[in-house]
C-alpha positions, 0 to 999 in steps of 0.5 A: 185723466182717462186714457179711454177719453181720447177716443172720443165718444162712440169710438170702439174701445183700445185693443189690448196692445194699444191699452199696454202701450198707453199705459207705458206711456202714461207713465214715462211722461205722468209718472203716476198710473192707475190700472183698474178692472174687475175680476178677470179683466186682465188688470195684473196681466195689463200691468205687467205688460206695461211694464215690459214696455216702459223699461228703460235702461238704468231704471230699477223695476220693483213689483209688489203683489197683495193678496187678500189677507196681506192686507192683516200684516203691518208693513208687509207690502212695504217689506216686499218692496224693500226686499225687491229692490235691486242689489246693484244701487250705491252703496249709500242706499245700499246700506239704508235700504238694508237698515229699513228692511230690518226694522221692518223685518224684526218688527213685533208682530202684532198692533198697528204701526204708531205714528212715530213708526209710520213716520220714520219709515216714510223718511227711509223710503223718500230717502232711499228712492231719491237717491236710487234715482230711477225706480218704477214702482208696481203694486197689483191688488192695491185693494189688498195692500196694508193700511202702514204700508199704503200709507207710507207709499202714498207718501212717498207718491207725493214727495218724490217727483217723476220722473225720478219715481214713476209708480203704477198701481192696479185696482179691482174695481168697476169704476174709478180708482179709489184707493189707487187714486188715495195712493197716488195722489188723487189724480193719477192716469187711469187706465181701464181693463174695460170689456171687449166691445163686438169688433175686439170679441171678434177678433179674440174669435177669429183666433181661436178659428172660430166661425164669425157668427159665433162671435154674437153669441159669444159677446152677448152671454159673456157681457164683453168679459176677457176671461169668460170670453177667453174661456167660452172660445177655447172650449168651442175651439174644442168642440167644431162640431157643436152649436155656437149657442151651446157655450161649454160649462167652463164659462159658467164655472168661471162666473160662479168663480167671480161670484165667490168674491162676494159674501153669501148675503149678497149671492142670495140676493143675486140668485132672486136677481137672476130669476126676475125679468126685471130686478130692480131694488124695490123689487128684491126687498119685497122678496124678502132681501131686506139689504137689497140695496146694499147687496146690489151695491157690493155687486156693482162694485164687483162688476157683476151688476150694473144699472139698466136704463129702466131704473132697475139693475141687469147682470153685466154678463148673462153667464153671472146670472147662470152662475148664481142660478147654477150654483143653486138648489132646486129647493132655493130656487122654487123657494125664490120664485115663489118669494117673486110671486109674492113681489112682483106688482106685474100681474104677468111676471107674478104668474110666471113665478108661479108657473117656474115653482109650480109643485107639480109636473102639470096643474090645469088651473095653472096652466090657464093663468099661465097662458092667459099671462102669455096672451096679455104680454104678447098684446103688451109687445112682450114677445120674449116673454110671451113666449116663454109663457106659452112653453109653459102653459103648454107644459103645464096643460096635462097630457089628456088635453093635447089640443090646447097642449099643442095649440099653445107649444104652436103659439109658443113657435110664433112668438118665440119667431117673432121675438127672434129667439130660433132655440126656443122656436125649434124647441116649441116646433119639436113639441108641435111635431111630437103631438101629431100636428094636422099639416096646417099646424106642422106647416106653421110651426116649421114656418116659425122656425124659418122665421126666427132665421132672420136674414141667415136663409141659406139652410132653409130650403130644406124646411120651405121643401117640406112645407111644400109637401105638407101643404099640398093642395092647399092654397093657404098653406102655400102662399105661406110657403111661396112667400118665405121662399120669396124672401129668401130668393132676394136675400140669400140667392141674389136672384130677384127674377126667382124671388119675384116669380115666388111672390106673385104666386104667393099673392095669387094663392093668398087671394084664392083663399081669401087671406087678406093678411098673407096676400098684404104681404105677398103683393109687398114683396112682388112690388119690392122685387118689380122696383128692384128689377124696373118690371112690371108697374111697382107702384101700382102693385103697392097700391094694391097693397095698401088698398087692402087695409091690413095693419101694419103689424098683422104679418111683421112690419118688415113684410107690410105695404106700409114699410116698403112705401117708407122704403120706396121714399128713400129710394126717391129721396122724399126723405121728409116722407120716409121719415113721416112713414118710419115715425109712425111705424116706429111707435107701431113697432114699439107696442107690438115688440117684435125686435126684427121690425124694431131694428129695421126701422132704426136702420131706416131712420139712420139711411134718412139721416145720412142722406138728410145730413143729420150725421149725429142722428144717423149715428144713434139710430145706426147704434141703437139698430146694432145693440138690439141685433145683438141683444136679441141675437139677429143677423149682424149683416144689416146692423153692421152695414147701417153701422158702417154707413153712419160711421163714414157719414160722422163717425170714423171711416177706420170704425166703418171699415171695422163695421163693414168687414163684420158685416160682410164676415157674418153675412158670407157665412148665413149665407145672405148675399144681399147684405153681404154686397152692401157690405162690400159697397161700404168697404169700397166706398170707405177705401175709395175716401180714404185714398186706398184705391187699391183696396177700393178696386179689389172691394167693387171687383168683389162685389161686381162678381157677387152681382153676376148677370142679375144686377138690379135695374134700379140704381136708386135701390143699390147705389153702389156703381157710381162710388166703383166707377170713381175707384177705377177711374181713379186706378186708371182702369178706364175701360171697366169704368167706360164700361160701367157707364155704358150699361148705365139704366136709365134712371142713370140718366134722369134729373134726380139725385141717382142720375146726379151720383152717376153724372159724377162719375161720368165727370170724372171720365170726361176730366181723364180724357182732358175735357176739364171744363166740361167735367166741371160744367157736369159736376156743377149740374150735379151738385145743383140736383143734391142741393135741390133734393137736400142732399148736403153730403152728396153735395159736398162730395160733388164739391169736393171731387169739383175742386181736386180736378180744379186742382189738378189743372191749377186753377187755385182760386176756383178750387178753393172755392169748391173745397170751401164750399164742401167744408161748410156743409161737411161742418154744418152735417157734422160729417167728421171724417169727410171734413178732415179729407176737404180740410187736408186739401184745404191746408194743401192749397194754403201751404199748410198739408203734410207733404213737402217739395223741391223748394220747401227743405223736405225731402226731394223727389229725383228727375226719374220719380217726378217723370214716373209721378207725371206718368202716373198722374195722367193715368198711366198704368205701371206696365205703360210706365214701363214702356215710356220710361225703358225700365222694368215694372218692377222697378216702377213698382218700387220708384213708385212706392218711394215717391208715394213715401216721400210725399206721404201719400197712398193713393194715385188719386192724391198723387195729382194734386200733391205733384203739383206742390213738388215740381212749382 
């Protein structure tokens, strides 16, 4: 058994004290674990941990730690064992343990043991350990344990049961135990020490006190590796000033480290590894490393390769591969690179080797090839690597040809933009900068750097001012400028009407200078900015884009006219169309390989999806959009929110959570306030399912704030207000709900499914103020429209909400109905984490919930907590509570608290229903 498998699949992987304490206890109730992990992974520290945490008085703790060499000396492991024995035993094993431990000791040295000898001391052992009774056994390294020793123990493993021996063995290995496993039996418990996934770096981040955005960076270059994340945290925690892309040395060091374990050999295959793009076996025999496959095999049993999903192989951490090319040569290096040009059957990547083993500072033939290279990488979507082909093009062109020199350093720029790698973008504008650039060429590479920001807009405004001063009269130069400044507006300032302003202007200058492309693009933007804001006519001024027929991919997908109309049927619920639009944009997306567009239309195919009701479809968009933010270093804001909205439609609400405080983590500090309301919205409305109404206020209260005057007119572009509306309905702040109602837009009011989301909430007010039939009718109609526009989670929630006011006024059978009719299509979505919610509900009505009464032999609420809950169940607030019932607030406060203990609930929204079960 594995203990991960627990979690299920797409669950985040156990924190470190919850793997200690499975590991516990596995081997309280198995008696046989097996800890495994590779270099650094904490397996000895995992260990001991769970040791620590399995003593039990009167049992005897042995631990016996190999090294490598021991495994040379016969009987050693057993010897140490013998000798950690506690002195405090009976006097019988007293004596025999002093017995074995002798022969053991006085053994010749010398010879393997022969079986008669194996043979007697696997007697002594069983012997000895079943009197002593209660002992756990710790080996660490097993790998390194003498052949006599393991072979005694594992005899021992199988022939004195559990509970009487418990035995836990570590392993350093990337897979499964093998010797561990031999040891014990062949099925022990296995516990991994498996990597950090993003929410556990993050939090090894956090404390170290380190800005969240460091924690891509960091997940990213270590591969999830405990110690070398471990490492690169506190050499950052020592530098506060430094770039978080500039991780310190150490790391590498402790990779070249790692990389000792393995013999010269398999290093000098890994250093052709390092240099390939794209390593795979084939590929490194015909560079000359004629056991590529039995080097690659050794490095995956390490840990330190692994297979990638195009058949070929990647390091497990980026830091390795910096490793293995630090620790070499120059000479090696050209030596391997030019070995790679020989290899490689890729046309493009055979030029790159060439150009990185180049003799020479600057080669005028090579620089041509190398820029031809660029040219069909970027035409294949390669953007990364176009890029990187394009630097060195241009270093390669010799200085007395500075106008290609610098043209290809400005191509360079765009493409590193577009690949979203900002260091190698800053890098080409510097070289722009330096080679005295005309305004417009200044003016577009500044752009690019702009560009490679992603969502993180906030720092410039610096840049876009001096764009403006370089561009100065030329209409161009500025819509490009306007545009870029349109877009951060809406993302980083939350201010739509600037972001509007910015957008018209750029379309008006697109057109006064006759870029069809940049006016495309412009008029895009002032569409999505007029939808956002109910101004002006949106759908015309989409139309006005779409007219001009400019490819999808000319200025990024992301800023097309094509997009946004995928967008805009989302907004609408024309799912089947948005999901049309999106499949066509995707395989668009997918030849041209810029990542942003890539991870934006898997974040529009996840929302379609979560509406639709396709909640495992939802999922793997969501993840796919969320690893290649990752990998491609983009803002974590819009991935983490997709993440966090898929997660409560099939996931788990607490992996939503853990998604959506990521999210708003990381984009609090890029300053994108766009994404950090959506953020919020997901933490409010998980708060809100999950019964945390508290939670869910201070969340919607947050995001209220963030919103100021400038709220969106258009619900269906922001769907946040009808979940807060429920969440203070439910915590008794009427007023700011009556008051949410009352400044409603009016596509609130409409016969669609935003009017539908809103019509709840309304519903919800009308059952407070005791027009229960009313509610009803209301939510009815409402779950009608969901059910018309194929929205089967909404519908379900409106089902679900139906039958908890049913409930609430007894009406049993009808709210049966209602939750069984949310049932089936939560069951039929695979919407895991509201099926729980309407199954609890569900067993509640059945007898079978978790909270007891005063006729059920449970605990009993007194007369003054069943008063105080009738209170607070018809809405009171705990200051009027007060009043009615002449005592403190805070002593409702803490009657409150023991009547939500004793019925095993959190929330005022679940005590309404609950109290009916205490006081029938």
């Amino acid at each position: 058994m594995d203990v991960e498998a627990v979690t299920g699949p797409g669950a985040e992987r156990l924190s470190w004290q919850d793997t200690v304490r499975a590991a516990a206890h596995a081997l309280r109730a198995e008696g046989r674990v097996a800890v495994t992990g590779v270099w650094g992974a904490g397996r000895t520290t995992l260990l001991a941990g769970a040791l620590d945490a399995a003593v039990e008085e009167g049992r005897a703790q042995v631990r016996v730690t190999c090294a490598d060499g021991d495994q040379h000396y016969v009987f050693g492991g057993l010897a140490q064992l013998l000798s950690a024995l506690p002195g405090a035993l009976p006097g019988t094993v007293r004596t025999s343990r002093a017995t074995a431990v002798d022969q053991l000791l006085h053994r010749p040295v010398g010879g393997p043991a022969g079986r008669e000898e194996i043979a007697a001391a696997r007697r002594a052992m069983a012997d000895l350990l079943r009197a002593a009774s209660a002992v756990d056994i710790a080996v660490d390294d097993v790998q390194w344990l003498d052949e006599a020793s393991a072979d005694v123990l594992g005899y021992v493993a199988r022939t004195v049961a559990a509970p009487g021996l418990a035995v836990l063995v570590s392993e350093r290995t990337a897979g499964r135990p093998e010797v561990a496993g031999r040891l014990l039996g062949g099925h022990p418990v296995h516990v991994p020490a498996s990597a950090l996934d993003l929410a556990l770096t993050a939090a090894v981040v956090a404390r170290h006190g380190l800005p969240h955005r460091a924690t891509s960076t960091v997940f990213r270059y270590c591969g999830g590796h405990r110690l070398l994340t471990e490492i690169a945290c506190a050499g950052l925690a020592l530098r506060p000033t430094a770039d978080e892309q500039d991780l310190p040395g150490a790391v590498v060091q402790a990779a070249q480290e790692w990389l000792a374990t393995l013999s010269a050999p398999v290093r000098a295959t890994l250093l052709v590894a390092a240099l390939a793009r794209r390593p795979a076996v084939s590929l490194l025999e015909r560079a000359g490393r004629i056991r590529a496959d039995d080097h690659v095999r050794a490095a995956v049993a390490a840990g330190v390769l692994c297979d990638d999903r195009a058949g070929g192989v990647r390091f497990t951490a980026p830091a390795l591969a910096d490793g293995v090319v630090g620790a070499a040569g120059q000479q090696e290096r050209a030596e391997a690179h030019r070995s790679l040009a020989c290899a490689e059957a890729d046309p493009v990547h055979a030029v790159r080797h060439r150009a990185l083993s180049r003799p020479e500072a600057t080669d005028q033939c090579l620089a041509e090839d190398t820029a031809e290279a660029a040219g069909r990488a970027r035409a294949d979507g390669e953007r990364a690597l176009s890029a990187e082909l394009f630097v060195l093009a241009a270093e390669l062109t010799p200085v007395n040809r500075p106008g290609p020199r610098l043209t290809r350093f400005l191509t360079a720029a765009r493409e590193a933009a577009a690949a979203g790698d900002g260091r190698l973008a800053r890098r080409a504008a510097n070289a722009v900068a330096a080679s005295r650039p005309t305004p417009a060429q200044h003016v577009a590479a500044l752009l690019a750097v702009v560009d490679s920001h992603s969502q993180a807009l906030a720092e410039a405004a610096g840049l876009l001012e001096r764009c403006r001063r370089l561009a100065s009269g030329d209409p161009q130069l500025l819509a490009a400028v306007e545009l870029r400044a349109a877009i951060r507006a809406n993302v980083s300032d939350s201010d739509p009407h600037e972001a509007l302003r910015a957008a018209r202007q750029a379309a008006e200058l697109a057109r006064t200078a006759g870029r069809p492309v940049l006016e495309a693009a412009a008029l895009t933007m002032r569409a999505r900015m007029e939808r956002v804001l109910n101004e002006g006519d949106s759908t015309r001024t989409l139309d006005c884009a779409l007219a001009l027929n400019v490819a999808a991919e000319a200025d990024g997908i992301g800023n097309s006219p094509q997009y946004l109309a995928a967008r805009h049927a989302i907004f609408d619920d024309r799912l089947a169309e948005a999901r049309s639009r999106l499949t066509v944009l995707l395989a668009v997306a997918e030849q041209h390989g810029q990542e942003e567009d890539l991870v934006d239309i898997w974040r529009s195919l996840a929302e379609v999806e979560v509406r639709s009701g396709a909640c495992a479809k939802a999922l793997a968009w969501a993840g796919r959009a969320l690893d290649a933010s990752v990998a491609a270093g983009l803002s974590l804001g819009p991935a983490c929110y997709t993440a966090a909205l898929a997660q409560s439609a099939g996931g788990s609400f607490a992996s939503a959570l853990r998604y959506a405080a990521h999210g708003e983590r990381a984009a609090r500090e890029e300053g994108d306030v766009l994404h950090r309301k959506r953020n919020l919205w997901m933490t409010g409305a998980v708060r809100l399912h999950t019964g945390d109404i508290d939670g869910a206020v201070t969340a919607f209260a947050r995001l209220s704030r963030t919103e100021d005057n400038r709220r969106p007119a258009d619900p269906s572009v922001f769907r946040w207000q009808p979940d807060a509306i429920e969440a203070f309905v439910a915590a008794g702040e009427l007023t700011a709900a009556e008051n949410m109602i009352q400044v409603s837009p009016a596509a609130a009011h409409q016969n669609s499914a935003t009017g539908a989301a809103w019509t709840r909430a309304r519903a919800l007010l009308l059952a407070r103020a005791g027009e229960t039939d009313h509610a009803v009718e209301r939510l009815r109609a409402a779950a009608e429209v969901f059910r018309r526009d194929g929205l089967p989670l909404e519908e379900a929630r409106t089902h679900l909400v139906r039958g908890r006011i049913l409930r609430a006024h007894r009406r049993q059978a009808a709210a049966r109905t209602a939750f069984q009719d949310a049932r089936d299509l939560c069951a039929g979505a695979r919407a895991r984490p509201m099926l729980a919610i309407v199954q609890e509900h569900l067993d509640r009505l059945d007898g079978q919930g978790r909270s007891g009464g005063r006729g059920d032999g449970k605990t009993e609420l007194t007369d003054a907590e069943v008063r105080l809950a009738d209170l607070v169940s018809r809405g009171a607030t705990n200051q009027q509570a007060a009043q009615q019932m002449h005592i403190s607030v805070k002593t409702v406060e803490s009657m409150l608290s023991r009547v939500y203990r004793k019925l095993q609930i959190r929330s005022r929204t679940q005590l309404s229903a609950t109290l009916m079960t205490h006081t029938g």
